[in-house]
C-alpha positions as CSV (number, residue, x, y, z in Angstrom):
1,X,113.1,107.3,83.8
2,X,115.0,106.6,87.0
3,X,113.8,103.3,88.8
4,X,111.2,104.6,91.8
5,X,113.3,104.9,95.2
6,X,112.2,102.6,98.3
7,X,111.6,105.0,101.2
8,X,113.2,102.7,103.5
9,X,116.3,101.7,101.5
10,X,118.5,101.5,104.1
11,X,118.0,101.7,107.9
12,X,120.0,104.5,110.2
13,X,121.3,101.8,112.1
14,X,123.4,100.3,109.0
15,X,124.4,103.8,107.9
16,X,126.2,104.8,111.0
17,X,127.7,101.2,111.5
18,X,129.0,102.1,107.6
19,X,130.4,105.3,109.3
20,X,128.2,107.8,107.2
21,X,126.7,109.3,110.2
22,X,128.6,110.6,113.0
23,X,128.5,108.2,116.0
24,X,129.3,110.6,118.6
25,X,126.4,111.6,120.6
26,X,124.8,111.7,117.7
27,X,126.0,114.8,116.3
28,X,125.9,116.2,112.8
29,X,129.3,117.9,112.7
30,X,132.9,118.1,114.7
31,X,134.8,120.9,114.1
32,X,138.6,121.1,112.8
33,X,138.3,117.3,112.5
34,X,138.2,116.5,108.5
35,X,140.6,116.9,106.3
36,X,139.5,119.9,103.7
37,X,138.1,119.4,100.4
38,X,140.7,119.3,97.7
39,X,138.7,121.9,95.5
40,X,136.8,124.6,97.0
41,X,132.8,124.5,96.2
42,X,130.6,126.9,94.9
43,X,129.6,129.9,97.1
44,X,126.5,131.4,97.9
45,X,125.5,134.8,99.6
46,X,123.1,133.7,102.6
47,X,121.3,135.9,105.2
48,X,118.9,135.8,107.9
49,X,116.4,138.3,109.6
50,X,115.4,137.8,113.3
51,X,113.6,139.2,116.1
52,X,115.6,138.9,119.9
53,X,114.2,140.5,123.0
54,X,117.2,142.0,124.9
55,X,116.4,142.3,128.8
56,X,118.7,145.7,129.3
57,X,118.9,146.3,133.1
58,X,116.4,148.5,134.5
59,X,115.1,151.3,134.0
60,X,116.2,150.4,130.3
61,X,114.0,147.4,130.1
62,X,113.8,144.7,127.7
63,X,114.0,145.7,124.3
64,X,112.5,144.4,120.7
65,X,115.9,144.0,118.3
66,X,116.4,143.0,114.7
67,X,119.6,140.7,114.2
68,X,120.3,140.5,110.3
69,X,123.1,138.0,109.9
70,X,125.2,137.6,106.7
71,X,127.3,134.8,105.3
72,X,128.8,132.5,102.5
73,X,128.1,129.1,102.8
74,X,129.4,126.4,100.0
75,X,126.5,125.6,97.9
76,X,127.1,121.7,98.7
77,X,130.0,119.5,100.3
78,X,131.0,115.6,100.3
79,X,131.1,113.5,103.6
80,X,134.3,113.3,105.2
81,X,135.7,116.9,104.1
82,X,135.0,120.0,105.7
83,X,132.9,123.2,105.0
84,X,133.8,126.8,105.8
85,X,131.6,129.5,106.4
86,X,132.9,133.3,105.7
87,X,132.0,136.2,105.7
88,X,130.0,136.0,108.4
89,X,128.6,139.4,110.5
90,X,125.6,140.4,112.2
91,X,124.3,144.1,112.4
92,X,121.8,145.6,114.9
93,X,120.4,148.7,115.6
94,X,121.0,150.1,119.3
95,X,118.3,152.5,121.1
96,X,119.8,155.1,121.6
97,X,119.1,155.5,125.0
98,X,120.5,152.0,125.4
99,X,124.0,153.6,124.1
100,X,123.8,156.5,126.3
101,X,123.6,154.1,129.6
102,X,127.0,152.6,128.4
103,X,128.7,155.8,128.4
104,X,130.0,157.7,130.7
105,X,127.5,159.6,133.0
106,X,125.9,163.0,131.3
107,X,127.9,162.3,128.2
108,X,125.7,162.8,124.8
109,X,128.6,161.5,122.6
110,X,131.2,159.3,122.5
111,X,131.5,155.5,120.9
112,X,130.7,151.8,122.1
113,X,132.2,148.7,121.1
114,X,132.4,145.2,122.7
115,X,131.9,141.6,121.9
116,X,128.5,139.2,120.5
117,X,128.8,135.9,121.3
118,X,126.2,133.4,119.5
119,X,125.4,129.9,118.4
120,X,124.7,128.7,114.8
121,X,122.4,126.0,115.4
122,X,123.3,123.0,112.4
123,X,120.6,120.2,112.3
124,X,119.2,117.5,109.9
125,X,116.1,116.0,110.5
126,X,115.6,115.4,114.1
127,X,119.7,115.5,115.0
128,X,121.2,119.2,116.0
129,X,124.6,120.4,117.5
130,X,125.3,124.0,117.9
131,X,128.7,125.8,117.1
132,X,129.6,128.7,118.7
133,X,130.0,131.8,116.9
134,X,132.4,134.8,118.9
135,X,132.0,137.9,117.1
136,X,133.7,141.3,117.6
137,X,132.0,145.1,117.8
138,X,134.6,147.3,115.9
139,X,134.3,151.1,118.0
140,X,131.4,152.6,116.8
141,X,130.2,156.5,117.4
142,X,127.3,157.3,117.9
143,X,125.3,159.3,115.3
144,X,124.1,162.9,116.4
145,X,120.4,161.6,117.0
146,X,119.0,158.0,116.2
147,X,119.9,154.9,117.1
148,X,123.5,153.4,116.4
149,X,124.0,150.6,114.3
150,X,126.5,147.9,115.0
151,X,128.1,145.1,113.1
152,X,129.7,142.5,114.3
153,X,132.3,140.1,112.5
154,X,134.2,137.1,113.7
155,X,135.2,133.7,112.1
156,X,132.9,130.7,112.2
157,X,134.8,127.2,113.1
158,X,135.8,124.8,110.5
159,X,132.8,122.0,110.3
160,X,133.3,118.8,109.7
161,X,130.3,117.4,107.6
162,X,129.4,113.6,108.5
163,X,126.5,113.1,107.4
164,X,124.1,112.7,103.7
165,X,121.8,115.1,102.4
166,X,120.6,118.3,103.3
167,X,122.7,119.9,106.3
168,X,120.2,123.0,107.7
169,X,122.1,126.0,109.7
170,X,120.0,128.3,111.9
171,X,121.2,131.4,114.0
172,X,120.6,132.3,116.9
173,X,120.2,135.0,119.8
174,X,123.1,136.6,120.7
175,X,124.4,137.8,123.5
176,X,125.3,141.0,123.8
177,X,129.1,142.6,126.2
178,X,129.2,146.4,125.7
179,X,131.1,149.2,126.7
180,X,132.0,152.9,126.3
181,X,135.4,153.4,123.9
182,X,137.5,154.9,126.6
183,X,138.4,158.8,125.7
184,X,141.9,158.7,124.2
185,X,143.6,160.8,126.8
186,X,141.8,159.3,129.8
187,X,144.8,157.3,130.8
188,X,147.0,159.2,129.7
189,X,146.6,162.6,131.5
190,X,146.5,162.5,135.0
191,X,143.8,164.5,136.8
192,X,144.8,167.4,139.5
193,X,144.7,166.5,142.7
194,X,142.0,168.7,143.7
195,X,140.0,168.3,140.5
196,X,136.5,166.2,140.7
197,X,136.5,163.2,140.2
198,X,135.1,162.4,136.4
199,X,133.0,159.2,136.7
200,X,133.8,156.5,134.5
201,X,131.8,154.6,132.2
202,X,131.2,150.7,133.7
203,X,131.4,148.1,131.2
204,X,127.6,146.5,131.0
205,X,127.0,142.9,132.2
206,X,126.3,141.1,129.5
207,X,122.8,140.8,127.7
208,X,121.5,137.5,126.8
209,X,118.6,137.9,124.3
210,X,116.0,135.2,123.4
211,X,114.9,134.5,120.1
212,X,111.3,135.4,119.6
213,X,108.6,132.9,118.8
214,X,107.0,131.7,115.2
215,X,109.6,133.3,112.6
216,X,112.1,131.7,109.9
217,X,115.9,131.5,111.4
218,X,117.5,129.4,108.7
219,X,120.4,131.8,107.1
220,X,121.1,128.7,104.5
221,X,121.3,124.7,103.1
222,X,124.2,122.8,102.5
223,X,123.7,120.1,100.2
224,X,126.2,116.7,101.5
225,X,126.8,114.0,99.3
226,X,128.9,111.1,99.9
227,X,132.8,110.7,99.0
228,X,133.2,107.9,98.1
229,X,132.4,104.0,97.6
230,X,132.1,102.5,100.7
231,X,134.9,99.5,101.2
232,X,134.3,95.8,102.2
233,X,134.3,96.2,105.8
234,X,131.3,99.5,105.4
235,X,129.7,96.9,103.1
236,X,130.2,93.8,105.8
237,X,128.2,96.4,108.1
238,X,125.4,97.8,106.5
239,X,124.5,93.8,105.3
240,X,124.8,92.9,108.8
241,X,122.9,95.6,110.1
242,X,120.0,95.0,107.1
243,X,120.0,91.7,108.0
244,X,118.2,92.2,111.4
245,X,115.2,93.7,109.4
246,X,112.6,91.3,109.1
247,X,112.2,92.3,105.5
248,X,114.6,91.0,102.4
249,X,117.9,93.3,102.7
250,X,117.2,96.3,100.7
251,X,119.0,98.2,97.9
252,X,122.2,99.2,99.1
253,X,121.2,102.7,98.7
254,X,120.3,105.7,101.3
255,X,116.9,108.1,101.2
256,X,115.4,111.2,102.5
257,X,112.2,112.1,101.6
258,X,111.6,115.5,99.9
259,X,108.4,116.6,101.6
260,X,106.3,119.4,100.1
261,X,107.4,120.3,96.5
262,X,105.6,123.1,94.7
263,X,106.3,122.9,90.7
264,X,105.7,125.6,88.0
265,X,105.7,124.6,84.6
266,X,105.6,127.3,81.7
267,X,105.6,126.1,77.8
268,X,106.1,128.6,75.3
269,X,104.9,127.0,71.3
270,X,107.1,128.9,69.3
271,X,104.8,128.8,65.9
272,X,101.7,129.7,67.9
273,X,103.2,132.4,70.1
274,X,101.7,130.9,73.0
275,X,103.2,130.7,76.5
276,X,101.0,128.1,78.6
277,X,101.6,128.6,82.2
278,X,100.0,125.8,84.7
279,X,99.0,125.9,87.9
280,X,101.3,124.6,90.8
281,X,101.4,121.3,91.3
282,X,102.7,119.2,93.8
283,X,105.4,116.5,94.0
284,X,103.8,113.2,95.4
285,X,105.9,110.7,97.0
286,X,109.6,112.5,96.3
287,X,112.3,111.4,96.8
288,X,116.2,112.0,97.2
289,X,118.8,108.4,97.3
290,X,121.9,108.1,97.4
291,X,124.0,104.5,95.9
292,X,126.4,104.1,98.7
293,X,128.1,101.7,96.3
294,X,128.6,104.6,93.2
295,X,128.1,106.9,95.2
296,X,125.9,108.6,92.3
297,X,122.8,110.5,93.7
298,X,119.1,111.1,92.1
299,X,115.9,112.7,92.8
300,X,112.5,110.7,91.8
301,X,108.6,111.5,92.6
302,X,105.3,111.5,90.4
303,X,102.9,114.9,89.8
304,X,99.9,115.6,88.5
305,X,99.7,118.9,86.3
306,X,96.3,121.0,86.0
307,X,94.7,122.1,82.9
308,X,95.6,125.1,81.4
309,X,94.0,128.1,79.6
310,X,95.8,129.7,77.0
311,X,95.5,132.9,74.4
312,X,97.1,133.4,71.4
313,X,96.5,134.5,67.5
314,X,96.4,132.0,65.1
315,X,98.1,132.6,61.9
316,X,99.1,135.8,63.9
317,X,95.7,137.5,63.2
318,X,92.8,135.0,64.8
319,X,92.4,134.9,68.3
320,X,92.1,131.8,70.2
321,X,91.5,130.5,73.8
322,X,92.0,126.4,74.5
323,X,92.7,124.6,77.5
324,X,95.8,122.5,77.2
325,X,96.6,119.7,79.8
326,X,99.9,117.9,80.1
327,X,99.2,114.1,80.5
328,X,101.4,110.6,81.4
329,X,101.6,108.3,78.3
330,X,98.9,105.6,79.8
331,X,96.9,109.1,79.9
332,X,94.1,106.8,79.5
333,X,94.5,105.1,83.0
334,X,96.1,107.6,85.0
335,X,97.2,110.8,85.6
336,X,100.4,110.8,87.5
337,X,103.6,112.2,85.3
338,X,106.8,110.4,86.5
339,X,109.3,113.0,87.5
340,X,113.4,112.6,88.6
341,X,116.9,112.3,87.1
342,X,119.9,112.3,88.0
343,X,122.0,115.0,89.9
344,X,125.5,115.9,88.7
345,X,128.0,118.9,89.7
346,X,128.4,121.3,86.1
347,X,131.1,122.8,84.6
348,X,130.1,126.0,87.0
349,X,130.7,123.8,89.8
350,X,127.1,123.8,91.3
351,X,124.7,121.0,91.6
352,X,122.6,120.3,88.6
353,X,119.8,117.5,87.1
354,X,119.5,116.0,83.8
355,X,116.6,114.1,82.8
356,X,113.7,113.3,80.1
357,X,110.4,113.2,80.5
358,X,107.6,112.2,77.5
359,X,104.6,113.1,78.1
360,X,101.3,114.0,76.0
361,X,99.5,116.9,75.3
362,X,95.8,117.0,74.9
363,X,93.6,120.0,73.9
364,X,89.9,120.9,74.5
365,X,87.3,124.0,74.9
366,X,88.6,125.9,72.0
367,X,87.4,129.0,70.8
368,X,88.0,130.6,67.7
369,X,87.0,134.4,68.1
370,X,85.1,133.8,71.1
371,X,83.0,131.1,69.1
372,X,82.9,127.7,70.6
373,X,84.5,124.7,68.4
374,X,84.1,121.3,69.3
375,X,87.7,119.5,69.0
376,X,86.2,116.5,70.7
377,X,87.3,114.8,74.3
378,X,90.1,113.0,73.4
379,X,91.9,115.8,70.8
380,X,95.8,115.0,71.6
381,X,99.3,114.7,70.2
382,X,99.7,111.6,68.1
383,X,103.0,110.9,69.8
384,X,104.5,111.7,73.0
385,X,106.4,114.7,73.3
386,X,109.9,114.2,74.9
387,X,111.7,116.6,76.9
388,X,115.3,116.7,77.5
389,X,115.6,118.7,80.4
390,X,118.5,120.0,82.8
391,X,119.5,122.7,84.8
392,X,120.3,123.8,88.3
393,X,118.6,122.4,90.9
394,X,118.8,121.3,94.6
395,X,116.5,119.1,96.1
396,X,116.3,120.6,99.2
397,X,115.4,124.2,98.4
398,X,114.3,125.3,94.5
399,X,115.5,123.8,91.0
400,X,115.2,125.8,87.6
401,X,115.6,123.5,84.7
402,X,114.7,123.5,81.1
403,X,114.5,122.6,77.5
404,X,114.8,125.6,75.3
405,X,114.0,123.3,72.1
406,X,111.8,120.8,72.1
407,X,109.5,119.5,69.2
408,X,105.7,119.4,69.2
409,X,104.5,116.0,67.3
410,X,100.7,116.9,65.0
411,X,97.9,116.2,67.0
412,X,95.2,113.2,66.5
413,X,91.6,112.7,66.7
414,X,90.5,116.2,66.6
415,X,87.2,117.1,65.9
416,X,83.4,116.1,66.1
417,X,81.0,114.3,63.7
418,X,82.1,114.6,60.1
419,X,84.4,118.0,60.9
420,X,87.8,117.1,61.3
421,X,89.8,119.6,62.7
422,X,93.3,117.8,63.2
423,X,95.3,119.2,60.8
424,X,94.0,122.5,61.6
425,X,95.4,122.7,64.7
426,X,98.3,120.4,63.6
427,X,99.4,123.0,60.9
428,X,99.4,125.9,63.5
429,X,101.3,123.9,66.3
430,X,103.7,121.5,65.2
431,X,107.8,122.3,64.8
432,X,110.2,122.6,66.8
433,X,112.0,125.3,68.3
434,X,109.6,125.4,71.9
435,X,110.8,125.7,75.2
436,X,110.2,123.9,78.3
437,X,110.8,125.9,81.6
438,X,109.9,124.0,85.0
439,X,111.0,125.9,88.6
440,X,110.6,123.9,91.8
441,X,110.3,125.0,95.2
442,X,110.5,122.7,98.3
443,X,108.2,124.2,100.8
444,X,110.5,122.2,103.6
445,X,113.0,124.4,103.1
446,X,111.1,127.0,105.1
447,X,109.9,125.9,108.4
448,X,108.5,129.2,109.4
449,X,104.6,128.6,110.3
450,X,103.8,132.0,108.2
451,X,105.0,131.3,104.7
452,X,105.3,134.9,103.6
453,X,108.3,135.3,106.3
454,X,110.0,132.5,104.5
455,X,113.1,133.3,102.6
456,X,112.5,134.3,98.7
457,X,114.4,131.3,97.4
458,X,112.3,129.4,98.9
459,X,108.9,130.7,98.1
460,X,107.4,130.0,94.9
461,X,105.7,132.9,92.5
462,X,102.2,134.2,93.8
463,X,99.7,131.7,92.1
464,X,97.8,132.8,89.2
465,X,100.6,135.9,88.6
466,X,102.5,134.0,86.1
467,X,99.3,132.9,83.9
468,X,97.3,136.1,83.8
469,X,100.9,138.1,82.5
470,X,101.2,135.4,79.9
471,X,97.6,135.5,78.8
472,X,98.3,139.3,78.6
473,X,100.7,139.0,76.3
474,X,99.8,136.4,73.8
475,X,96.6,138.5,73.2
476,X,97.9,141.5,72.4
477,X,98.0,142.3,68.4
478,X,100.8,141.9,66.4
């Protein structure tokens, strides 16, 4: 197991007199200043849903919009290089009468185009910068009836990433600059000199919405990591800096807490044809640190899992319900699992953890055809059963890691009074060939004060779904 991480391993002061923060007004980013990346990163699709209120001169009024914004972002980054963004558009849906005002006066059709101008908000922690977004309305005609839908595309700057860990980008309101498409033959075809004048359409003043309150605005995460190995000088100042502390100077290292961490964990024993699903738990004290010296990067934290109940047919004809609880080693004198590993880029070129964790597994109320049998209060594996797990996973919004065949040891001091029932339940258990599936979800990753509005990838499964469809399952007949 990875050594625990000091949450204050190293203070900001020494990081930004190491030159790992930007020391420029304290911002996150600078654009066009880094050199790029020498390989490009993983992509990911990102979006975001939001609600503007548009105040559209009178008698229009303000107006209630939905801005869905669209983008690929690089799934992670390195200090020092820079991160692009592409892809990026944003598509509304115009009133209709709104569309009508920009045309010229009495017309019922004709097209609108015109500019968006936004911000994409990029922050970490309590530290923000915005970068400013210009987008372009392509013409657009106006359906028969309905509202008209518009999309808007543009280029996002090149951002310079100078800082560690989880970089957050938000969007914005826009504001809105649109006009009537002139007729083609407007300019072209002079009018008679006794003919009426046609009145023109006016290009609008522009609109500056407002984001409404309480809602989710994050379209994505990038996940920074640092280049390199700091050299003497960077070393000279973070020991100089650490050495104002009144404390000892700490590990040369540098660490964000995780926050709120929701973890699933599902077992399926492959002999038994059981799948034991547990109830969330929560990460306690997690942690993500960097070693500015090799530059390596890990996660670390503790949980406690719940027990629970599982159905399944023993020797594929008996039904049986038990209550199975995953335990620590010193099960005895606590109850706190250690949890972490290391994080590494894969062949696939996204960010990944390895680890192993040993834990024990202990089983009580058993019943064997809906007949109670005693397997005693301390019925558990007779050695520790070790999981070698990896898989994707990003400490900053969800992981999904595994070990599709792990071995389940024979279980130990099962039973009551002179009826020993260990190697019953050691014959229908034990082997190998059992998988190990744990999903995490940091709840930080969605700030939005109603957690249903949060993006899906960061919202764990409804609790209780996952265990009732697994029950389901392992009790039907075979």
């Amino acid at each position: 197991m990875p050594r625990r991480v000091r949450p204050r391993s190293v203070t900001v002061t020494a990081l930004a007199a190491a030159g790992l923060l930007s020391a420029a007004n304290g911002a996150l980013t600078g654009v066009g200043s880094a050199a790029p990346a020498p390989e490009a990163p993983p992509e990911k699709t990102a979006t975001a849903s939001v609600s503007v209120t548009c105040p559209f001169a009178d008698p229009l009024g303000s107006r209630k919009l939905t801005v869905a914004t669209s983008a690929t972002l690089p799934s992670q980054a390195k200090t020092g290089t820079s991160a692009t963004i592409s892809k990026y558009s944003v598509q509304l849906s115009l009133p209709r009468d709104v569309a009508l005002s920009l045309l010229p006066a009495g017309a019922t059709a004709g097209s609108v185009q015109g500019a968006m101008q936004l911000d994409l908000t990029v922050h970490q922690g309590e530290r923000s910068d915005k970068i400013p977004v210009p987008l372009t309305v392509a013409p657009t005609p106006l359906p028969e009836t309905g509202d008209v839908t518009l999309t808007a595309t543009g280029d996002v700057p090149e951002i310079a990433i100078n800082t560690i860990g989880a970089v957050i980008f938000d969007v914005t309101a826009p504001t809105l600059a649109l006009a009537a498409v002139p007729a083609p033959d407007a300019a072209a075809t002079p009018a008679a000199p006794d003919a009426p004048a046609t009145p023109a359409a006016q290009p609008a003043p522009p609109v500056a919405c407002t984001l409404d309150a309480d809602q989710q605005a994050t379209l994505g995460t990038i996940l920074v990591q640092p280049t390199a190995t700091p050299g003497p000088e960077q070393k000279a100042a973070l020991g100089a800096a650490a050495a104002q502390e009144d404390e000892p100077p700490p590990a040369n290292e540098y660490t964000v807490p995780l926050g709120l961490i929701t973890i699933f964990t599902k077992s399926t024993i492959k002999r038994l044809g059981a799948t034991v699903v547990s109830d969330p738990a929560l990460l306690i004290n997690g942690f993500f640190s960097v070693d500015l010296d090799t530059t390596e990067s890990r996660v670390s934290g503790s949980a406690v899992f719940k027990p629970a109940t599982t159905t399944f047919l023993a020797f594929g004809f008996v039904p049986v319900t038990a209550t199975v609880e995953f335990l620590p080693e010193d099960y005895l004198n606590s109850k706190m699992i250690e949890i972490g590993g290391g994080l590494y880029t894969g062949d696939d070129g996204e960010i990944w953890l390895s680890t192993q964790l040993k834990v024990m597994g202990r089983v009580s109320n058993v019943k064997i055809n809906g007949v109670p049998v005693d397997v005693g209060p301390d019925c558990v594996t007779a050695d520790k059963i070790t999981l070698h797990v990896s898989g994707h996973y990003d400490p900053f919004t969800t992981g999904h890691i595994q070990d599709p065949n792990f071995e389940l040891p024979e279980f130990r001091d099962c039973g009551s009074g002179s009826q020993d029932l260990t190697p019953l339940l050691s014959g229908m258990s034990k082997g190998k060939g059992n998988e190990a599936k744990i999903d995490t979800y940091n709840l930080n990753g969605c700030t939005e004060p109603d957690h249903t509005k949060c993006p899906p990838d960061t919202l764990p499964p409804k609790q209780g779904s996952q265990a009732a469809a697994a029950q389901k399952a392992a009790a039907k007949p075979r």
